[in-house]
PADOLO-697369 format. One record per residue (C-alpha): residue in three letters; x, y, z negated. Coordinates in steps of 0.001 Angstrom, whole numbers, padded with zeros to 6 digits, always signed. Example, Ala and Ser with C-alpha at 12.3 -4.5 7.8 and 13.67 -1.06 7.14 Angstrom:
BEGIN
ala+012300-004500-007800
ser+013670-001060-007140
//
This chain:
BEGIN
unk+012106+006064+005748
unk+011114+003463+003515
unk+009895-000252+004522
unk+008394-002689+002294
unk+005723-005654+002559
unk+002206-005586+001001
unk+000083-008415-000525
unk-004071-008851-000607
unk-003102-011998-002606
unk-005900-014125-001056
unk-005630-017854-001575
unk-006572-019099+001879
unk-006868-022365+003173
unk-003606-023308+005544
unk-006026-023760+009151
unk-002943-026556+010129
unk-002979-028838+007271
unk-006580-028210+005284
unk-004621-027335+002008
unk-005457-024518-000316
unk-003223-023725-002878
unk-003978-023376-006569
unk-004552-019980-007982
unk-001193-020742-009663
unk+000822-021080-006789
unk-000428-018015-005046
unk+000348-015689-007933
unk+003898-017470-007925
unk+004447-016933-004339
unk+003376-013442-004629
unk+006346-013108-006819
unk+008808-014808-004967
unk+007835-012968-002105
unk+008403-009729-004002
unk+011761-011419-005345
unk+012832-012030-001605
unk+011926-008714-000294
unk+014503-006994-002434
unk+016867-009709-001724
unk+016243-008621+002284
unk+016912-005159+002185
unk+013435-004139+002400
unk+012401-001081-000437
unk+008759-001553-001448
unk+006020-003836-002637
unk+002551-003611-003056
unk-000199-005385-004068
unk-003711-004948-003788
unk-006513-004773-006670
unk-009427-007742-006387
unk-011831-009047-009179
unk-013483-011186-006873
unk-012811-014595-004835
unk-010450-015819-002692
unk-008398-013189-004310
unk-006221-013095-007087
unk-004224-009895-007924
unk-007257-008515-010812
unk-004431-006901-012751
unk-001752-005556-010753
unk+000158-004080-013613
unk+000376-007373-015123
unk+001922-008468-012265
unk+004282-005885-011110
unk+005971-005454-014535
unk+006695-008886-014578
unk+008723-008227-011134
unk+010228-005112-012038
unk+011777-007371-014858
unk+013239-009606-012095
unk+013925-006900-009651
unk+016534-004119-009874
unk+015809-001476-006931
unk+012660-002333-005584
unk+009752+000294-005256
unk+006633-001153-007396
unk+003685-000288-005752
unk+000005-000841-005309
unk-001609-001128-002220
unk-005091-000559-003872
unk-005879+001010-007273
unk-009559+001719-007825
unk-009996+004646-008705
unk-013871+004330-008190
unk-014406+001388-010892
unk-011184+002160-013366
unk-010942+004072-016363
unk-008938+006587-015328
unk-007711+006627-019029
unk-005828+003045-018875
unk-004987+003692-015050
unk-002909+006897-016455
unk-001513+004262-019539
unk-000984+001435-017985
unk+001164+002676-014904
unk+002719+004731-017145
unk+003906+002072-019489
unk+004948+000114-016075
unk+006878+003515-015173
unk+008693+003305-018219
unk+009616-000386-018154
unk+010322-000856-014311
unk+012711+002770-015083
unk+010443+004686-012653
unk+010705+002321-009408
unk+006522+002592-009689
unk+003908+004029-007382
unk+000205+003714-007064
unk-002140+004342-004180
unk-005677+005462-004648
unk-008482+003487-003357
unk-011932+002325-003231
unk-012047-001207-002132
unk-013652-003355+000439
unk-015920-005255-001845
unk-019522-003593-002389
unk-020171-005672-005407
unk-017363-004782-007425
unk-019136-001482-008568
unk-021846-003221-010278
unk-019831-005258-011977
unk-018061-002551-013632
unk-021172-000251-014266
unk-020890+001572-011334
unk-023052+002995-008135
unk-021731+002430-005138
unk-023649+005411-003476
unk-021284+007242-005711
unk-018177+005542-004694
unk-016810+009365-003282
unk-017978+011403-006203
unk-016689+008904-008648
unk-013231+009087-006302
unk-012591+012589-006722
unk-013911+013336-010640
unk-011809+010201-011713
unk-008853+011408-010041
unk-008944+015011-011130
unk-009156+013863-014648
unk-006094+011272-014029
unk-003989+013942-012406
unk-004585+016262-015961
unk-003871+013356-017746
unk-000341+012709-016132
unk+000113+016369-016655
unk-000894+017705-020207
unk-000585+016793-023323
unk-004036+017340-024744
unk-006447+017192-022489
unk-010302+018429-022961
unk-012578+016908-020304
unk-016094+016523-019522
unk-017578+014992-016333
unk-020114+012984-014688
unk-019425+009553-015318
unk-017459+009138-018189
unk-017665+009819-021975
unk-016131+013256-023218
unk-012744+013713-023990
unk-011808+015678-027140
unk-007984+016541-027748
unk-006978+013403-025940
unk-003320+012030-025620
unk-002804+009526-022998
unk-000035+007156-024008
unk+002694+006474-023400
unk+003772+010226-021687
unk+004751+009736-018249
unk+008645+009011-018104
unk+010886+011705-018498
unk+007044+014119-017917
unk+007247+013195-014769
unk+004032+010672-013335
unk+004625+008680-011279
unk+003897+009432-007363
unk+000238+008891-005773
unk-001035+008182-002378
unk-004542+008037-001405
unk-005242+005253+000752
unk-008459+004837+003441
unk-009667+003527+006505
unk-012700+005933+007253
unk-013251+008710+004710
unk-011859+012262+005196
unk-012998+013138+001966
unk-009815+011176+001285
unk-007708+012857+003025
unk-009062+016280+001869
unk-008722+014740-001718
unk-004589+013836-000678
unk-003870+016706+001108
unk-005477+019009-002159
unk-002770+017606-004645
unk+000020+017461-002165
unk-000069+013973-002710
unk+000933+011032-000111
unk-002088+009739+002595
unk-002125+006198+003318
unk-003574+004971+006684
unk-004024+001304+006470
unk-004698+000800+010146
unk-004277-002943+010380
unk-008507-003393+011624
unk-009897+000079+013729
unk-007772+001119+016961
unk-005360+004431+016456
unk-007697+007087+017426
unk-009790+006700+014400
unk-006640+007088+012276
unk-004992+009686+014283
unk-007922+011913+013685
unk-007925+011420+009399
unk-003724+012026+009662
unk-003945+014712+011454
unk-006987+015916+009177
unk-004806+015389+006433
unk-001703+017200+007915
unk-003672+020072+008236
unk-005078+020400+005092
unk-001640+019870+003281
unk-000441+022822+005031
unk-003616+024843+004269
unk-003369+024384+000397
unk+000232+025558+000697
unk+002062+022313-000428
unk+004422+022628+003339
unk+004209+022683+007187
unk+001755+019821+008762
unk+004870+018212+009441
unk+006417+017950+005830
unk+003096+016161+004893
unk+004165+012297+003072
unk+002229+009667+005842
unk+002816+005738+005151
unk+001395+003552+007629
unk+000080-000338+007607
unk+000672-003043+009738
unk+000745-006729+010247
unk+003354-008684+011895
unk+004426-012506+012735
unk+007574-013228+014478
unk+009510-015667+016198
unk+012847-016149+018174
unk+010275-016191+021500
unk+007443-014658+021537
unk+005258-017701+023412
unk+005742-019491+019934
unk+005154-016915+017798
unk+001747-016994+019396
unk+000915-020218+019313
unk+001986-021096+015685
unk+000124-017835+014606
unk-003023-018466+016658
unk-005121-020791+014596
unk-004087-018895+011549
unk-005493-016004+013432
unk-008615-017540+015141
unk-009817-018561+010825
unk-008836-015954+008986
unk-011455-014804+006559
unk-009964-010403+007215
unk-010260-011179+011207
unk-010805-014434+012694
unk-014341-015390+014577
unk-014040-011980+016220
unk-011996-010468+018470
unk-009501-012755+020175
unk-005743-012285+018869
unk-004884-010992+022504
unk-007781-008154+022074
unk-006579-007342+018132
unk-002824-007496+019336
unk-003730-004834+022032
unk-006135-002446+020117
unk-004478-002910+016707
unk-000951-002278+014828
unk-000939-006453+014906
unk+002215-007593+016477
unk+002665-011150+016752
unk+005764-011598+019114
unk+009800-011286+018840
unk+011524-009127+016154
unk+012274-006664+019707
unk+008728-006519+020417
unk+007940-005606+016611
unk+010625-003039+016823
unk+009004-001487+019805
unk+005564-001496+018860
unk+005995+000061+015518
unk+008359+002361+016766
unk+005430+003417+018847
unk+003453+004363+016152
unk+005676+008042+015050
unk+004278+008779+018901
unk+000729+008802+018055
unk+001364+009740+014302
unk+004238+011774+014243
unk+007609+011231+011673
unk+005926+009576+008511
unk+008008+008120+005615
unk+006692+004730+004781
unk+005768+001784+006770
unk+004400-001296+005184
unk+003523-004353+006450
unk+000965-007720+005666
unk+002910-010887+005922
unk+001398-013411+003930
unk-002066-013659+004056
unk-004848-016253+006300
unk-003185-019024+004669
unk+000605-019090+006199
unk+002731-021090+003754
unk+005460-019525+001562
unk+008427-021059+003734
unk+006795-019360+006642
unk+006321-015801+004929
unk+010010-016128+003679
unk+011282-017133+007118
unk+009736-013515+008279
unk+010931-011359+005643
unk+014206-012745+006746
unk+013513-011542+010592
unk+012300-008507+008925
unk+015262-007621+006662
unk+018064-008757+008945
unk+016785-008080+012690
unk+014026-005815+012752
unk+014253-002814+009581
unk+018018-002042+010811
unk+017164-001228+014039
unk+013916+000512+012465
unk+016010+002689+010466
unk+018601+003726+012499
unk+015900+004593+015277
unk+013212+006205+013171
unk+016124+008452+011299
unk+017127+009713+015122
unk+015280+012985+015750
unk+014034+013484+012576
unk+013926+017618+011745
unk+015625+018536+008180
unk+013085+019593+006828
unk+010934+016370+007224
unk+011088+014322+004513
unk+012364+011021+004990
unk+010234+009220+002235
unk+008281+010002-000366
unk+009604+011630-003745
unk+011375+009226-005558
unk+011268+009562-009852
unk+014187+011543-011045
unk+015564+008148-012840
unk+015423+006290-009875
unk+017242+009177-008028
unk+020029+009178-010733
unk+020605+005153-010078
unk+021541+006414-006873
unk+024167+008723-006904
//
């Protein structure tokens, strides 16, 4: 089972003191945040794709190769990649190059945003955003794959005897999940390629993403890639802890009650109750995510939003340290428990990262 911390890198105004921070110091917290996740134990980190304000992660690649050069074992991830509004030429070459220079700690998951008006801006329909999400794909999964590659479609140019460089390391790309909050053409599209599904159920209640898992698990099965139950889930999740749990809840409230994802909606009792959101002790965190391979059954990664709505980089590091020390542990040891054999206990890992450890 892998743990790990994703990043929407929005530059949020902190509700308690009415300071924003620079664009500057966000992007340098993201890092040390990354920086102190490895240093806590914890396996991956992902970051999100935005070309729009308050965000700031536009170029993710940019970013995670410069912390796989200060990392050693950490997973490099994205927790959006658009596939919709991306070339899926320079997605194939630049996570490729980042395979080859973070030595193949690098995955990517598939998505199509949350922001309507990015598709103009890149020459694209939105009332294509599916279409565009399953040609662009099939022609970045051929790329990864052969050498040459022939290839006309919808809504690119032609290809003609094309070579994607650089190859992916050692031929083999790096892995892919599919991430979404509503489409089971997703899931159909994951479950196709025997590829991972990513339910980032931090908003909607668990029924709705019960019924796209279990969607997925099916379909895996059904193109012949394993049982329902070998299928690669990761989950999302938000979390913000203290020793009690009464002040956890009052020093996350007003970040809460303003922040631009949630607040002016639901009240943090109503999200806490319908929603993976766990603001309480590192015990209560344990319990509720434990919870979660009830209504989803064993999965193999589980990460979680920890700095966002404007909480202050001393905070966020003071919960990746109740993260690493008291809560993943217990996680581990508990989630490993019961597990069948044949289950998969996280994703596939690149053969050089394998090879680092044995």
């Amino acid at each position: 089972m892998e743990f790990g911390i994703f990043t929407v890198g929005d530059v949020t105004a902190d509700p308690t003191t009415g300071r924003t921070p620079s664009e500057h110091e966000r992007i340098e917290a993201m890092v040390a945040i990354a920086r102190k996740a490895e240093e806590v134990g914890l396996d991956v980190f992902a970051t999100g794709e935005h070309h729009n304000p308050p965000f700031v992660p536009s170029s993710p690649t940019t970013m995670l190769g410069y912390i796989a050069a200060r990392t050693e074992r950490l997973v490099l991830s994205t927790s959006t990649t658009l596939i919709t509004t991306n070339d899926p030429v320079k997605i194939a070459e630049d996570f490729a190059m980042l395979q080859h220079l973070a030595g193949g700690r690098v995955d990517l998951m598939m998505g199509r945003g949350n922001t309507g008006p990015v598709y103009p801006w890149f020459g694209k329909d939105i009332r294509e955003g599916i279409p565009l999400a399953v040609e662009n794909y099939a022609l970045l999964h051929r790329l990864w794959r052969q050498d040459v590659v022939d290839w006309t479609g919808k809504f690119r140019t032609p290809l003609q005897g094309f070579t994607s460089t650089p190859r992916p390391l050692d031929g083999v790309p790096p892995f892919v999940w599919h991430g979404s909050i509503r489409s089971p053409e997703i899931a159909e599209q994951a479950a196709y390629y025997g590829d991972g599904f990513f339910a980032n159920n931090i908003f909607w209640p668990k029924g709705h993403f019960q019924k796209l898992i279990e969607l997925y698990r099916r379909r895996y099965a059904h193109y012949g890639h394993g049982t329902p139950e070998q299928a690669i889930v990761g989950l999302g999740g938000q979390v913000f802890m203290r020793a009690r749990s009464q002040d956890a809840v009052r020093e996350f409230r007003p970040y809460f009650d303003n922040a631009p994802v949630y607040g002016h909606g639901p009240s943090l009792e109503e999200f806490t109750e319908q929603t993976p959101l766990t603001v309480g002790s590192p015990q209560e965190v344990i319990e509720k995510t434990l919870s979660f391979r009830e209504t989803f059954g064993h999965y193999q990664r589980q990460l979680f939003l920890m700095d966002h709505a404007g909480l202050p980089l001393k905070t966020v590091l003071e919960q990746l340290d109740l993260l690493g020390e008291e809560v993943v542990p217990v996680l581990r040891k508990e989630f490993a428990s019961g597990r069948p054999a044949d289950v998969p206990d996280g994703p596939p890992a690149h053969p050089a990262v394998e090879r680092t450890r044995t």
